[in-house]
C-alpha positions in Angstrom: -115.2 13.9 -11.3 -114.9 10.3 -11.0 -112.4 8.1 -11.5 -111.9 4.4 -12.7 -109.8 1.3 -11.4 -108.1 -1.3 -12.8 -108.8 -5.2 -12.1 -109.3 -8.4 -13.7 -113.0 -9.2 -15.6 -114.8 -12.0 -14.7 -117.9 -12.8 -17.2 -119.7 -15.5 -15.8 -122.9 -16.7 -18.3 -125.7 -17.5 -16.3 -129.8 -17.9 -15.8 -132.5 -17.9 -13.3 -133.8 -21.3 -15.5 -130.6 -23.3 -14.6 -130.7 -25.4 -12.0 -126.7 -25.6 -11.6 -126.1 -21.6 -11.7 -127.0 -20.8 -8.2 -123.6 -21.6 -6.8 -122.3 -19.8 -9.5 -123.9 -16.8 -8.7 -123.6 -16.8 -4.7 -120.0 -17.1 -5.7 -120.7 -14.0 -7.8 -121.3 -11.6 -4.9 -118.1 -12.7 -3.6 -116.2 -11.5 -6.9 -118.7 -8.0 -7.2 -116.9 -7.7 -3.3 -113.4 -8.1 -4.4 -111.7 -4.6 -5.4 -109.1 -6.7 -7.4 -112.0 -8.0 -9.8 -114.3 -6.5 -12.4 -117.3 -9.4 -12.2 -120.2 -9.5 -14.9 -123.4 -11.5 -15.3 -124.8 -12.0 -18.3 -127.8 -14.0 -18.4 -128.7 -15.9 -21.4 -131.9 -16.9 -23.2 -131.7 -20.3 -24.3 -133.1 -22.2 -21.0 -136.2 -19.3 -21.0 -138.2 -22.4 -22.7 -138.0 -24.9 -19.5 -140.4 -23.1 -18.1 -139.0 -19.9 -16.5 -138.4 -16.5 -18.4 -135.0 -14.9 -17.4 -135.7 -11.2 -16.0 -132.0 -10.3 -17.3 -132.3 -12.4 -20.0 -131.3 -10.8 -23.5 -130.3 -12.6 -27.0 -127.3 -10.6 -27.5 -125.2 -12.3 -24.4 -126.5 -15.3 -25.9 -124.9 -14.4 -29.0 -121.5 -13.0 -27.0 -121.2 -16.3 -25.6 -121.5 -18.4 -28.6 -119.1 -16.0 -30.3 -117.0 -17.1 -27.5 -117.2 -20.7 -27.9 -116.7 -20.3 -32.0 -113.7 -18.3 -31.2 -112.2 -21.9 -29.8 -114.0 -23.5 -32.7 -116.0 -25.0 -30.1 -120.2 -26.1 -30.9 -121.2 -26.1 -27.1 -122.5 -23.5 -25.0 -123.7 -23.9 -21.1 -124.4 -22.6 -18.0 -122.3 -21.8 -15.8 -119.5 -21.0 -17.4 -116.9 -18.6 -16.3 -114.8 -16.2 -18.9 -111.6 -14.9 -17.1 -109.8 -11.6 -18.7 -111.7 -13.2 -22.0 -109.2 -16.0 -22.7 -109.6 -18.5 -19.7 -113.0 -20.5 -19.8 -114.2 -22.4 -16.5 -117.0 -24.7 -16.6 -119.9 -24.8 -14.2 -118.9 -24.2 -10.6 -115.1 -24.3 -9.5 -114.7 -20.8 -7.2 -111.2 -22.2 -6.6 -110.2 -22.3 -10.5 -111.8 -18.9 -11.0 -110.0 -17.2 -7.9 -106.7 -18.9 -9.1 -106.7 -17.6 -12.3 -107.5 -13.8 -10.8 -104.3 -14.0 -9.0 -102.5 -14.9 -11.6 -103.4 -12.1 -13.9 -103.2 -9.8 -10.4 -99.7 -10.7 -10.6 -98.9 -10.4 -14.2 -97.3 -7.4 -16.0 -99.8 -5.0 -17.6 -98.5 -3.6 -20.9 -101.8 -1.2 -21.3 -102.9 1.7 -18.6 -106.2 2.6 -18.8 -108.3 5.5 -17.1 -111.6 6.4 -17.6 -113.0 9.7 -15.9 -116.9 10.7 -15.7 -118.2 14.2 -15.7 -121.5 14.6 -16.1 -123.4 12.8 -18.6 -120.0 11.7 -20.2 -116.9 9.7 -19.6 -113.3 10.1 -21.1 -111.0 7.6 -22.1 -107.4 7.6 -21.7 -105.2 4.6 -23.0 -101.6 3.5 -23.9 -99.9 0.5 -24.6 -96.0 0.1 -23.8 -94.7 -1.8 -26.4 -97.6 -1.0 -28.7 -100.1 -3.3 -29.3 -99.8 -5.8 -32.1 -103.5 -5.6 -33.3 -106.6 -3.2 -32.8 -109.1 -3.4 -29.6 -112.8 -3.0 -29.4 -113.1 -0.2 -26.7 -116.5 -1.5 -25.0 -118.5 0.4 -22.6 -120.9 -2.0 -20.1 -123.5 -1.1 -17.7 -124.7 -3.3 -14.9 -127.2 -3.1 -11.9 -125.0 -3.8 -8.6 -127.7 -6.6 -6.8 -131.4 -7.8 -7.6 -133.0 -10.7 -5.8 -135.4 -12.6 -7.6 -137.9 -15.4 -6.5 -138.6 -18.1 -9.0 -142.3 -19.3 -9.7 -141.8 -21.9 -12.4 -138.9 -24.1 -14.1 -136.1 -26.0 -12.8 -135.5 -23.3 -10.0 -139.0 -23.0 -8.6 -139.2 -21.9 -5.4 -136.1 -20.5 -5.1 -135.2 -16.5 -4.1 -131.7 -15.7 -5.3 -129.4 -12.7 -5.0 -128.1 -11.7 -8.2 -124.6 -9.6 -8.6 -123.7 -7.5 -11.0 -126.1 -8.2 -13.4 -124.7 -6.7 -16.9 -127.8 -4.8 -18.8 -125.8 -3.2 -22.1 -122.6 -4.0 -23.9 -121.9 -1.8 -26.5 -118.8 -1.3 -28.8 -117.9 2.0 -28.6 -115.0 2.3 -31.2 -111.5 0.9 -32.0 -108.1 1.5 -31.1 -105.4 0.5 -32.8 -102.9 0.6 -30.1 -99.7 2.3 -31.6 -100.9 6.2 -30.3 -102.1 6.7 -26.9 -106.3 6.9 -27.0 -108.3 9.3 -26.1 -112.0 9.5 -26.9 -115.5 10.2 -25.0 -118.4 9.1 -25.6 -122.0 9.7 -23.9 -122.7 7.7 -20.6 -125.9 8.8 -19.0 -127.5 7.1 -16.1 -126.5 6.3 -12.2 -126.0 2.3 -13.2 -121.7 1.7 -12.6 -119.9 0.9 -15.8 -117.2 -0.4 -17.0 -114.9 0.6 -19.7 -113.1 -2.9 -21.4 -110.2 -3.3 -24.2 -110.1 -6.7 -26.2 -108.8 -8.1 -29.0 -111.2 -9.3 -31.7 -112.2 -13.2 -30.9 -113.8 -11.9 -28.6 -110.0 -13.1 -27.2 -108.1 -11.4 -25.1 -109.1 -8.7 -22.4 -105.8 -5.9 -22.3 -107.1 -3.8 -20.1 -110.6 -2.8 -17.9 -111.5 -0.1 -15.7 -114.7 0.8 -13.5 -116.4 3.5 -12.3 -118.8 3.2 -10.0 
């Protein structure tokens, strides 16, 4: 049986057609190495027309980003951008402002235990909230491929080989908790790709708690 751990999630939006992301995703591989971080890379789809189609590429972190930015009632969305614990945006590349932030929610109380346990083809989910929770949480379970490198033919990265980390390939809402009674639920996980188990308030807004299993 496997068992999850705790950290802080780090989503940064990225694409093998931006020509500013590849500092942002060296700087990736450094998170994916830090046991104190959960770090996720969606790739987006909206630079695919430059001349480069993103092999990781998919519409919906498009659409998870944008839902981001209307969240803030913000019009703009880009590349890089880091998302830290779902509340804290960073734009393009500042490793220094993202590893600040980590250590600051490293540090800070955590009012929600999670645990997430595999066995088999299907994980279980354990939660609780001390004081309870003051409005319902997508439970959301994410799969991601630990490293792919990728050379680049065409567009504004041609030439190029990069590494990619943790390179998200589903999000899925799994269900809702409302936070006053402990949860437990499980739910099907098949496949050897790590996952990730996340709790967050509606927005999407805040991340109150994530666990991994690898």
């Amino acid at each position: 049986m496997a068992q999850s751990r705790p950290a802080v999630v780090v989503e940064l939006f990225t694409s093998q057609g931006c020509a500013s992301c590849p500092p942002a995703d060296a700087f990736m591989e450094e998170l994916a190495a830090n046991p104190d971080v959960i770090a996720l890379a969606l790739h987006v789809d909206y630079w695919d027309y430059i001349g480069w189609e993103d092999a990781f590429g998919q519409e919906a972190f498009t659409e998870r980003q944008k839902s981001y930015a209307k969240a803030v009632r913000s019009r703009t969305i880009y590349t890089p951008q880091f998302i830290v614990e779902g509340r804290e945006r960073v734009e393009g590349n500042q490793p220094d402002a993202v590893a600040s932030l980590v250590q600051d929610h490293v540090a800070a109380p955590q009012p929600v235990t999670l645990n997430v346990t595999r066995s088999g083809g299907q994980i279980t989910i354990h939660a609780e909230a001390d004081p309870p929770l003051a409005a319902p949480v997508r439970v959301q379970l994410v799969r991601y491929r630990p490293s792919e490198t990728v050379a680049i033919e065409r567009g504004e990265n041609a030439g190029m080989v990069v590494k990619y980390s943790n390179i998200v390939t589903q999000w899925h809402d799994v269900g809702t908790w409302p936070g006053q009674e402990p949860l437990e639920m499980s739910t099907p996980a098949e496949g050897e790709d790590p996952l990730v188990v996340i709790l967050q308030t509606e927005g999407p807004a805040d991340i109150v708690a994530a666990a991994r299993l690898d």
